[in-house]
C-alpha positions in Angstrom: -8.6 -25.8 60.9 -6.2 -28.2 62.9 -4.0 -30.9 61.9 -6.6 -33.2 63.7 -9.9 -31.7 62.4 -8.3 -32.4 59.0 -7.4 -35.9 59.9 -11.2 -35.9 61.0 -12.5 -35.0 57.8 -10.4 -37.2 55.8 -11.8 -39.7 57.3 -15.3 -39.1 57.4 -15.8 -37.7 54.3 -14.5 -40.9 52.8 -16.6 -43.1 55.0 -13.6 -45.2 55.9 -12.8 -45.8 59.7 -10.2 -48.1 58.3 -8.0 -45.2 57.0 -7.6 -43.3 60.3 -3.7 -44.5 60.6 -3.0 -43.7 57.4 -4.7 -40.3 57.3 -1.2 -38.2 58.5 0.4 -39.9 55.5 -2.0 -38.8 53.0 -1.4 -35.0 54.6 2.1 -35.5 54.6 1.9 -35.9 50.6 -0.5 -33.5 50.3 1.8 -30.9 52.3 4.8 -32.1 49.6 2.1 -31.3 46.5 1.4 -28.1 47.9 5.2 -27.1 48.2 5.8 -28.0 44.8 2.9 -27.0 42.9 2.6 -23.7 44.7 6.1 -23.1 45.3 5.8 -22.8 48.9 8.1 -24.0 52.2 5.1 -26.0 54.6 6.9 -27.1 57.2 5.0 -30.9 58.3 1.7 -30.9 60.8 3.0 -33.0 63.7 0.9 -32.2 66.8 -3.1 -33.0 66.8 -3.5 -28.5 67.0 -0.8 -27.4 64.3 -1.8 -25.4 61.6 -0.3 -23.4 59.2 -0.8 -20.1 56.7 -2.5 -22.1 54.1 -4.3 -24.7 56.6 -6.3 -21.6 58.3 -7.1 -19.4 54.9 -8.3 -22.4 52.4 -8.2 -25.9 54.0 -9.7 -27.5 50.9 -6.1 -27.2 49.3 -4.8 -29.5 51.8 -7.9 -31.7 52.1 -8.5 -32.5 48.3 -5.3 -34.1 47.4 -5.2 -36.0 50.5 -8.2 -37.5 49.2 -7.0 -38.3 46.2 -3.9 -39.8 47.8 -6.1 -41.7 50.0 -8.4 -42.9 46.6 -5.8 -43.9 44.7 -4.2 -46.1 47.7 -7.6 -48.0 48.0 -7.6 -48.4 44.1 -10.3 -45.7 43.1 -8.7 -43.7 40.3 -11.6 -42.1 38.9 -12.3 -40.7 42.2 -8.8 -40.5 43.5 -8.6 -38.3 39.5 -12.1 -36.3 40.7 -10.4 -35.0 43.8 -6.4 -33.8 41.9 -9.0 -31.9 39.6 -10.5 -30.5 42.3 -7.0 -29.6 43.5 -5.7 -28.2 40.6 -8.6 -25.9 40.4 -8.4 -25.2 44.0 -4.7 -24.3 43.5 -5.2 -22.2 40.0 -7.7 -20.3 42.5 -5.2 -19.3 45.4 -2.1 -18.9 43.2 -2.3 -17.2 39.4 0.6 -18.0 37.9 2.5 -17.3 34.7 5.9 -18.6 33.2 8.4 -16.2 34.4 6.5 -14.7 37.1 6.2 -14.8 41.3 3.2 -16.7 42.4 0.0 -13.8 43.0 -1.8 -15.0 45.8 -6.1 -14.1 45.2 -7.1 -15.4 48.4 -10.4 -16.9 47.4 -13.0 -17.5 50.0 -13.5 -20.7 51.2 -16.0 -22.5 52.7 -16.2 -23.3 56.1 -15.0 -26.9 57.2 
C-alpha cells in the first residue's frame, strides 16, 4: 500500500470527504504510535507513492490508529476507543513482546486493502 491509497482509505472508510486535508496528519501520528509502541525508526510518508517495511507487510497497523486519531478529533471516543483496540491487538499480533526482551516480529497475515 502507498501513502495515498492509505490517505484513500482513511477517508472512505470513515465516510468523511471533509477529512481529506487532515488525513496526512492522522498518518503522521499514527507513524509516531508505531515508533513508540513497537520500538521502531519510520521515517514520515511524504510523497503520494512512499511506503515503507510496515506499510507493505500489515497496513492495518498504520490505518487503525489513524482512525482513531481521526475519531477522536471529530469527537467520537467510543469509536475513536474501538479503533486503538483494534491497534493494540494489531500491534500485540506483529510484535510479541516481553519486559527485558527485543521485539519478535510474527508477521501475521493481513488482509488485502
Amino acid at each position: 500500500m502507498t501513502y495515498q491509497e492509505l490517505q484513500d482509505k482513511i477517508v472512505q472508510t470513515a465516510h468523511r470527504a471533509d477529512m481529506v486535508a487532515r488525513a496526512p496528519g492522522f498518518i503522521e501520528d499514527a507513524r509516531v504510535q508505531l515508533n513508540y509502541r513497537l520500538t521502531l525508526d519510520l521515517q514520515p510518508l511524504v510523497l503520494p507513492t512512499d511506503t515503507n517495511d510496515v506499510l507493505t507487510a500489515n497496513w492495518l497497523l498504520y490505518f487503525y490508529p489513524a482512525m482513531a486519531k481521526l475519531y477522536e478529533f471529530i469527537v467520537e471516543f467510543e469509536t475513536a476507543a474501538m479503533y486503538d483496540g483494534l491497534f493494540q491487538r494489531e500491534a500485540d499480533r506483529f510484535y510479541v513482546t516481553a519486559p527485558g526482551t527485543e521485539p519478535v516480529s510474527i508477521t501475521p497475515e493481513c488482509p488485502a486493502p
